[in-house]
Each structure stands twice: as C-alpha cells, then as structure tokens.
C-alpha positions in Angstrom: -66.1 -30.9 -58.2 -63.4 -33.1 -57.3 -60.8 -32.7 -54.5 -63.7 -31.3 -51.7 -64.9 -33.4 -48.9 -67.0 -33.0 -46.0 -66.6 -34.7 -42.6 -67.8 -34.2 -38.8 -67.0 -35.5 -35.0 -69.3 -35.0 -31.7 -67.6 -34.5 -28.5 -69.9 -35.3 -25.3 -68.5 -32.5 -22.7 -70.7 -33.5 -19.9 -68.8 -36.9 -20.2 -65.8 -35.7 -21.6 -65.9 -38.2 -24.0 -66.6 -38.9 -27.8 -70.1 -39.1 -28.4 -70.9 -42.4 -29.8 -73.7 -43.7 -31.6 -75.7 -40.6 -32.1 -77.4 -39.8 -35.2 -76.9 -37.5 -38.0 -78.3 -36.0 -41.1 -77.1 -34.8 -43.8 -79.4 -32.2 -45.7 -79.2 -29.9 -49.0 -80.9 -26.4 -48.5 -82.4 -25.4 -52.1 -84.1 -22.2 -51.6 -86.9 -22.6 -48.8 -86.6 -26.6 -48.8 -84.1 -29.5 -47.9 -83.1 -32.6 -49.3 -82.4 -35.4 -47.5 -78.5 -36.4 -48.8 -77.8 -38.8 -45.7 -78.2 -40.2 -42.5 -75.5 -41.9 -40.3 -74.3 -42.8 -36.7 -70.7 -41.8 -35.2 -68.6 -44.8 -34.2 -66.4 -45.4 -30.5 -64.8 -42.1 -31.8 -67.6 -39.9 -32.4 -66.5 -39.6 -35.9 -68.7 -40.9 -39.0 -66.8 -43.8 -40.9 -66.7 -42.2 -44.1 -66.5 -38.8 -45.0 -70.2 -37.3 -45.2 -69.8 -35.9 -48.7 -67.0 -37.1 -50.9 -64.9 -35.8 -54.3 -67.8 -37.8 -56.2 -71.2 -36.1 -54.4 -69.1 -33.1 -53.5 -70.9 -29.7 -54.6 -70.9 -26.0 -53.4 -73.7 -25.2 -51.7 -75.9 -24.8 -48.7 -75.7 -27.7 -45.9 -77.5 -28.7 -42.8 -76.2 -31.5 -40.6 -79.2 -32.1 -38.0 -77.3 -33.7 -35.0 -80.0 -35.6 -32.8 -78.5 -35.2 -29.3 -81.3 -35.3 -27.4 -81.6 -39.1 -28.7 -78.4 -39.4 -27.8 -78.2 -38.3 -24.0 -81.6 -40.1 -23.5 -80.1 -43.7 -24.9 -77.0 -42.8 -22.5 -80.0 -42.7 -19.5 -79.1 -39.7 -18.9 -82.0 -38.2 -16.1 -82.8 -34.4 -17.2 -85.5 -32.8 -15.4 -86.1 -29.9 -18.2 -85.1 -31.3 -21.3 -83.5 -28.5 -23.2 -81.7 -29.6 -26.8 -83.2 -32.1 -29.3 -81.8 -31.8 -32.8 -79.2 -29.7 -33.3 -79.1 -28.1 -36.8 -75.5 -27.0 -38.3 -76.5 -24.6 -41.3 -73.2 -23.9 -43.3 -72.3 -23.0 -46.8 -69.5 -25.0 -49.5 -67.8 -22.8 -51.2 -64.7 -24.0 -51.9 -62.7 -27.3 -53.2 -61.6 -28.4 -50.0 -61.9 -30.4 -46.9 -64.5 -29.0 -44.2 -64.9 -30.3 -41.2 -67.7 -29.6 -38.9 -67.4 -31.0 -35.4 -69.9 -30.5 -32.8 -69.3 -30.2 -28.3 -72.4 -30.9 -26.9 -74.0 -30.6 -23.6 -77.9 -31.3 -22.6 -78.1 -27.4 -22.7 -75.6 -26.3 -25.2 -73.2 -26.6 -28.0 -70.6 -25.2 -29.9 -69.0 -25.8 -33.7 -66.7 -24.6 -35.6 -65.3 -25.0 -39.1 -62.5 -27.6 -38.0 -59.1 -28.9 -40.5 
C-alpha cells in the first residue's frame, strides 16, 4: 500500500527535553500474537532516523510500539525509590494510506500519546 508511513518521537517531561537514546519496538498484532517488525533507538531529537514503517512495508493493520522507558530513565541515573513504568506499549490500528505519527510524553509515572501530523 503505497503512500502510508509510520513515524514516532519521545518527549522526556521530567527533563523537558527530547528523550534520547531510548529503545523501541515495533510489533504486528495478528490475532492473539505479535510479530517482531523492528527495533530502534531515538536520536538527540528523540525522533527515530527513519520512518518506522515506510510506503514499501506499509500495511493496514494492528500495531504495538513497546517504548522501554524505564531503560531509559535508569541509563539517565535517574534515583526512583518505587519504580513505576517499564515498557510502555502503544496499541494502535492502520487504517488508512497516510502518515501516522505516534509520539510519546513520558514521565517515571506517566504518559500520554496521541495520533500526531
């Protein structure tokens, strides 16, 4: 399905920063089981380098984009007495030709996303 594309960015708020250098990965939900599609790092702008599905692996669907932020806080040494949040999971669905964008704001104890432009 040509002209779709699928793409992502992780804002820090407790920083107020990008989030860089956190993991990510990309999964297909078929039914009651995943396939592993991808797995990638966000650069200095907490954005991926290249789009995480493209007009040549773009499909409709059901996605997961497992966000590992509790990696992430722990590599910034960040000291949290209760750890709350360890991999975020994103479950959305594809259902058009177009560009999604799914973004994630992430705290040690929350989040928030939205389907971005």
């Amino acid at each position: 399905m040509a002209g779709g594309r699928l793409t992502t960015h992780v804002l820090d708020t407790t920083h107020g920063q990008p989030a860089r250098g956190m993991r990510l990965e990309l999964l297909f939900v078929h039914g009651d089981h995943t396939h592993h599609i991808a797995d990638s790092y966000t650069n200095e702008d907490g954005r991926v380098d290249q789009p995480l599905l493209d007009e040549e692996q773009f499909q409709h669907g059901e996605f997961e984009i497992h966000f590992h932020v509790g990696q992430y806080f722990e590599r910034l040494g960040l000291e949290i007495e209760t750890p709350f949040l360890d991999v975020v999971p994103i479950r959305f669905t594809i259902s058009e030709d177009r560009h999604y964008h799914v973004p994630l704001l992430v705290s040690p104890f929350g989040y928030s996303t939205y389907r971005g432009s």
